[in-house]
N, C-alpha and C positions, 0 to 999 in steps of 0.2 A: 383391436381398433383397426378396421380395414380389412379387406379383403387380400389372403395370403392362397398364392398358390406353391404344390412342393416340388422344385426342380431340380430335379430325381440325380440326374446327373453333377449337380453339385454338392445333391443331400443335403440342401437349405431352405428356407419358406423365403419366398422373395413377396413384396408389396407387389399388388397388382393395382396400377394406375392410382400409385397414394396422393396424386396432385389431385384428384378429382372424385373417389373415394375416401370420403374421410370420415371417421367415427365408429360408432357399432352399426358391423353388419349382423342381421338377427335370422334371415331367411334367406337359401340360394336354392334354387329349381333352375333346371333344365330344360332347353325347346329343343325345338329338331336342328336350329343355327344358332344358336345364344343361349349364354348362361346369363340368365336373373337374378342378382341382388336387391334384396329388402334393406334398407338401412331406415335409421334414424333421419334421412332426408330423400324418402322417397324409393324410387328403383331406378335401376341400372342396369345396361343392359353390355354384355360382354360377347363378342365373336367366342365360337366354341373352337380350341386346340390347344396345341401342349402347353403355348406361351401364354394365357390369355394376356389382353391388353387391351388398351383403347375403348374405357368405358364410357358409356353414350347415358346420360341421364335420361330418363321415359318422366318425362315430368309433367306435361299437359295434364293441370289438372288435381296434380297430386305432387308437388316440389311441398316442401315441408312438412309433408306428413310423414309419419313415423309408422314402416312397415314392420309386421311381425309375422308375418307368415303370406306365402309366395302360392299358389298352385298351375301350373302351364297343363294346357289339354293342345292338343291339336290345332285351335284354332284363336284361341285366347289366350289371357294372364290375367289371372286374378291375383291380388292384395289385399290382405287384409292389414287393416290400419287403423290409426289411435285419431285423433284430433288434439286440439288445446282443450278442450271442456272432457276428454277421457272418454268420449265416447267410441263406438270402435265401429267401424263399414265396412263393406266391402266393396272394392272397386275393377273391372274390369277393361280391357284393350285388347283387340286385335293382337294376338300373338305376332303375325311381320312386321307391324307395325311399331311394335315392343320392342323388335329385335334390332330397328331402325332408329328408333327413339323417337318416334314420330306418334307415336301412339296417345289417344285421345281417352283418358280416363273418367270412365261413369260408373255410378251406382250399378251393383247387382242387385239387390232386395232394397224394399224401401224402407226408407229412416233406419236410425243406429241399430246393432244388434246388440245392445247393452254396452255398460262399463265392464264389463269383465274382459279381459286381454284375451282374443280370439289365438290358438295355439297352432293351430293347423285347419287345412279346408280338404275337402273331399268332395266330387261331382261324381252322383250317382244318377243314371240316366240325367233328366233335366233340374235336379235339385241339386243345392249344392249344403253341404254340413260342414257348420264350422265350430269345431272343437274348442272349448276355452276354460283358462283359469277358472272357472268359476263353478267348476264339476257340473258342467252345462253343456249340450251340446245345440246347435242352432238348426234349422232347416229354411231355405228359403228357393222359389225358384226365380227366375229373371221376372223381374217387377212385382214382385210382391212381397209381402211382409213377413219378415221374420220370428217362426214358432219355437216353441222346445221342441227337442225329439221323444221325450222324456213321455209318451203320449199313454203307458201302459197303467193301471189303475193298481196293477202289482209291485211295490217298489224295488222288488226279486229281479222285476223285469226293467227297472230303470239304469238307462247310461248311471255309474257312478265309478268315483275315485275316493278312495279314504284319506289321500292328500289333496282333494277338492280342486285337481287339475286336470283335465281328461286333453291327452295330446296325442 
C-alpha cells in the first residue's frame, strides 16, 4: 500500500509522501529527473535521489484511472490504464511535463485495447506493444488502431504464454 523507498542507512523502508500516495502502487519507471508511479488513482510523479519525496500528481486527464503499467522514452510517459467499464488505453504526456505534473494526458492508439489488463508497453521505432493478461500482445502506433501482434499464420510463431499472461 504505497510507495516505500529503502534507507540504506537505517536498513528500514520508510513511506514515501504516504499523505499523498495512497493505495496500490502497480508501476514505477524512470525519467532522466523523475521517478513515475502508476497507482490505482493515476500517476505521480517524484524528483529522482536518495530521499525521494514530494509527489506531484500528473493528473490532467487521467486523476481516477487506474494505472497498470508505466513506460518513459526520452520524450514522453506513457500509461496504461483500466477505466470503470474494464476497458484498458493508453495514454501519453510529455515527459517534462510529467515530471512537473503539468502534464496533459491523451490517447496513444484509438479506442480501447481490449478488457484484457495491458502488463507492460514497449516502443519499437514508432509502435508501441502492449503486452497483456490475456496471452495477447497489442501493436499500435500514434493515432491509430490497435492490432494483434499475433500476425504469423504459424501458431509455432505466435506470442504465447501457457499462463495466458505475456509480461
Amino acid at each position: 500500500q504505497g510507495l516505500l523507498a529503502y534507507d540504506a542507512a537505517a536498513g528500514t523502508w520508510v513511506g514515501v509522501s504516504p499523505a499523498t500516495i495512497a493505495g496500490r502502487v502497480s508501476a514505477l519507471a524512470s525519467g532522466a529527473g523523475a521517478l513515475f508511479a502508476g497507482t490505482d488513482n493515476g500517476v505521480f510523479a517524484l524528483p529522482l535521489g536518495p530521499a525521494p519525496a514530494g509527489a506531484t500528481p500528473v493528473a490532467a486527464g487521467l486523476a481516477g484511472s487506474i494505472v497498470r503499467s508505466l513506460l518513459v522514452t526520452p520524450s514522453i510517459v506513457l500509461a496504461g490504464t483500466i477505466d470503470s467499464t474494464d476497458n484498458n488505453y493508453v495514454l501519453f504526456t510529455s515527459a517534462a511535463a510529467a515530471a512537473q505534473g503539468t502534464g496533459l494526458w491523451q490517447a496513444f492508439g484509438v479506442g480501447s485495447a481490449g478488457t484484457r489488463r495491458i502488463t507492460s508497453l514497449l516502443m519499437v521505432d514508432t509502435n508501441l506493444l502492449a503486452a497483456t493478461n490475456g496471452n495477447l500482445v497489442l501493436v499500435a502506433s500514434a493515432g491509430s488502431t490497435w492490432s494483434s501482434a499475433n500476425t504469423s499464420a504459424d501458431s509455432a510463431q505466435q506470442i504465447a504464454d501457457p499462463f495466458g499472461s505475456v509480461t
